[in-house]
N, C-alpha and C positions, 0 to 999 in steps of 0.2 A: 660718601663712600670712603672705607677704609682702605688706601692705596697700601698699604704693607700685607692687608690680608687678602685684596686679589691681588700682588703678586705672587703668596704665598699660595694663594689656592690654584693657583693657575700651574706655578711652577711644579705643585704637588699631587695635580690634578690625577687618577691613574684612573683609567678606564673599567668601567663595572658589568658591560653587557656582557652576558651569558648566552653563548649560542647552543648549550649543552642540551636546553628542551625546547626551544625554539620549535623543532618540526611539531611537533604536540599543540602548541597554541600558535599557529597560523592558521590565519584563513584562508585557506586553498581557494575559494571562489573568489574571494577579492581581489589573491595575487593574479589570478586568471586575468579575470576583468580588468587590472591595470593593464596585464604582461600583451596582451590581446589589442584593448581599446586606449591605452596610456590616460582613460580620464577615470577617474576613481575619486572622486568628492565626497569627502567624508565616511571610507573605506576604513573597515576594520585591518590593517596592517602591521599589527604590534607582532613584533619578533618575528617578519619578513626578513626572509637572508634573499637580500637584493643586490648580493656585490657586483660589480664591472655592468651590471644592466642597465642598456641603452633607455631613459628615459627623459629625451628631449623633446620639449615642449607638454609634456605628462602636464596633467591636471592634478594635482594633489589637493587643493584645498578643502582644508577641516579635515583634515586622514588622518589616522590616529596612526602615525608610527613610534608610537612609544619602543625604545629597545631594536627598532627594525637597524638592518645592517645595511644601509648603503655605501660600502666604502667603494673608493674607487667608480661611482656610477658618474655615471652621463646625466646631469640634471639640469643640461642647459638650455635657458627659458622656462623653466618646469616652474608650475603654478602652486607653493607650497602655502598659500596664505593661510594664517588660522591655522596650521597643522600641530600638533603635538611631535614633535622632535625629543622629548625626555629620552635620554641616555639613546637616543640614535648614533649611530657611528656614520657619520660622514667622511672618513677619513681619505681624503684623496680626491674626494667626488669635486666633479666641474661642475660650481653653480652658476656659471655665466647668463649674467641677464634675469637669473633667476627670482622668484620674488619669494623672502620670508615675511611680508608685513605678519605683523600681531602672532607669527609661530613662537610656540614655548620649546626655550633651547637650554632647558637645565638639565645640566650633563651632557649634552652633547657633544659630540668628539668632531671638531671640527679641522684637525690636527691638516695641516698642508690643503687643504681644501684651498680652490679657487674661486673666488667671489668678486670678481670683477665685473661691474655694470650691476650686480644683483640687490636688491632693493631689503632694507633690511629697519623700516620703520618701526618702532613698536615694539622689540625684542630687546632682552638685556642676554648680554654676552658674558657676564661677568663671570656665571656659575657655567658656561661653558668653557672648552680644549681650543681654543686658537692657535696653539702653536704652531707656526710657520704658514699660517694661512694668509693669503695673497688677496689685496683688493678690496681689504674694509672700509667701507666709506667713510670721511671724517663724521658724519652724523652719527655712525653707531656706537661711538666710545667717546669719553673727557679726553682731555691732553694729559691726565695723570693713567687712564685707561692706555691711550696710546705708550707714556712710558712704562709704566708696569709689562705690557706684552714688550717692547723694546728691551727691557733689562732682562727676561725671562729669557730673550731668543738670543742675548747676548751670554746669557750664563750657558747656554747650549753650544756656543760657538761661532752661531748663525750671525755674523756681525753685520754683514749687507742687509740681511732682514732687519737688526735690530736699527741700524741706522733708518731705513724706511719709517721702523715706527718710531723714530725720536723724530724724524722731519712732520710726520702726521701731526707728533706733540705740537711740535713747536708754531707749525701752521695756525692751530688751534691758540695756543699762547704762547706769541714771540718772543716773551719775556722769563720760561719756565727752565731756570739756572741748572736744576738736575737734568733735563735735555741734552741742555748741550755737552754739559760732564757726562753725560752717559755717551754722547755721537763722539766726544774724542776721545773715550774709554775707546772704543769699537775702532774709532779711524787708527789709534795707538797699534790697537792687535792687530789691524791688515796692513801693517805699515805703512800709513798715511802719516808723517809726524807732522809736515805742515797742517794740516788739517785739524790735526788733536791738537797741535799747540796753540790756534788760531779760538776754535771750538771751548778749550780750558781754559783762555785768556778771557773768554765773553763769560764765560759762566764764572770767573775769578772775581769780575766786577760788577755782575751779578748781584752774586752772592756777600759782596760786601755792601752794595747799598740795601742790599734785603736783612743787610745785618747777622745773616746766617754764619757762624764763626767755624762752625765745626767745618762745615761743608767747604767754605773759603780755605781754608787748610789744605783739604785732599785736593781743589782746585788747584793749586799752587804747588803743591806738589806733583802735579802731573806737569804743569807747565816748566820745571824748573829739570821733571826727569828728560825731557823731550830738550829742552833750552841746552843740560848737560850733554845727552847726546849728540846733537849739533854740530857741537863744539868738539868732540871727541871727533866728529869726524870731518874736520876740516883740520884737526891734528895728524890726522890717521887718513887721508884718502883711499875708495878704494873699497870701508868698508870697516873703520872705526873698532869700535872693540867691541865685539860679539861676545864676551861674557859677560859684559857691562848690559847691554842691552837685553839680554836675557835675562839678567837679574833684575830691570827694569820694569821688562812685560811683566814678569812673576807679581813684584809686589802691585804695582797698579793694577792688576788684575783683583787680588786681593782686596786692595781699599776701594775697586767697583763696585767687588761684592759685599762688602759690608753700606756702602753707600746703596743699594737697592736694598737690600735687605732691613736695616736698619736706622736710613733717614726717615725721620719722621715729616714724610711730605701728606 
């Protein structure tokens, strides 16, 4: 997998479903039969506007919801196996405990969705919206998948999130130098500098036994802007020089984003 182009897909991901003819091509007996009985197997449901509907423990499997809207629904324990997800909008939806085995999720808008306990074998996430989604199992992505979402959610500002998905990274491969540049990217921007200096001091030495030179650079420079900070305020108690620090954030922010955007990891 080409980590610079799902980050790039992911981060540029925009959403395609069309709810404009939707009432036209639903099947009103099917939505019935779910809305009624919640087990619907292998239900025609393409371009079903299902939003905020309660459907916990629903049966879905092999449903075609191609296009179908379930943002914001209740899908907790809900039996999706086998289901067609193409450009379904999950956005928001509680998939707790949920099971997608072998569901097709290209395009799917999984944007803040919760997926915690939810079973996700057999699915590539790659060409789906994760952003800010909560509860991916380490099985469902690489440690370069887990960074890629990390850096994406870090470019949004979501730093607690990206931190999440740099520890997923790292869990997966405790040795992956962009991780930890990425987590003390993120710990830098919540004001963590112990943290980011500790974090860009591992990935400094890293990235010099990996021989990576470019990359050892921006390491080192984080370390040395956080090292200067410091120091400025053990001159300055109290609260150091807050133009200094801002000018700080600004450019590391920068060489974050050329560092996702541009290392060829």
């Amino acid at each position: 997998m080409n980590l610079k182009l799902t980050i790039l897909a992911t981060a540029a991901w925009i959403t395609t479903i069309s709810l404009g003819s939707s009432a036209s091509a639903e099947n009103l007996q099917h939505i019935q039969q779910l809305l009624t009985t919640k087990d619907c197997t292998e239900c025609d449901l393409r371009d079903a506007g299902l939003i905020l509907t309660d459907l916990t423990g629903a049966n879905l499997s092999g449903a075609d919801l191609t296009r179908a809207n379930l943002s914001r629904a209740n899908l907790t324990g809900a039996d999706l196996t086998g289901a067609n997800l193409t450009g379904a909008s999950l956005n928001g939806a509680n998939l707790t405990d949920a099971s997608l085995n072998g569901a097709s999720l290209s395009g799917t808008d999984l944007r803040d969705a919760y997926l915690g306990g939810a079973q996700l074998f057999g699915v590539n996430l790659n060409s789906a919206n994760v952003r800010g989604a909560v509860g991916i199992p380490a099985y469902a992505g690489t440690h370069q998948d887990f960074y890629a979402w990390g850096a994406v959610e870090a470019e949004r500002g979501n730093h607690n999130v990206a931190i999440a998905n740099y520890n997923r990274s790292l869990a997966l491969k405790p040795d992956f130098a962009p991780a930890f540049l990425g987590r003390g990217v993120a710990r830098f921007e919540l004001g963590d500098e112990l943290g980011a200096a500790q974090d860009a001091q591992i990935a400094l030495e890293l990235f010099e036994e990996q021989g990576d030179t470019r990359n050892h650079k921006r390491a080192k420079y984080l370390v040395d802007v956080v090292e200067h900070l410091h120091e400025r305020d053990q001159e300055a108690p109290g609260g150091g020089n807050p133009t200094l620090f801002k000018i700080g954030q600004a450019v590391v922010s920068i060489g974050s984003f050329l560092l996702r955007f541009l290392a060829p990891f």
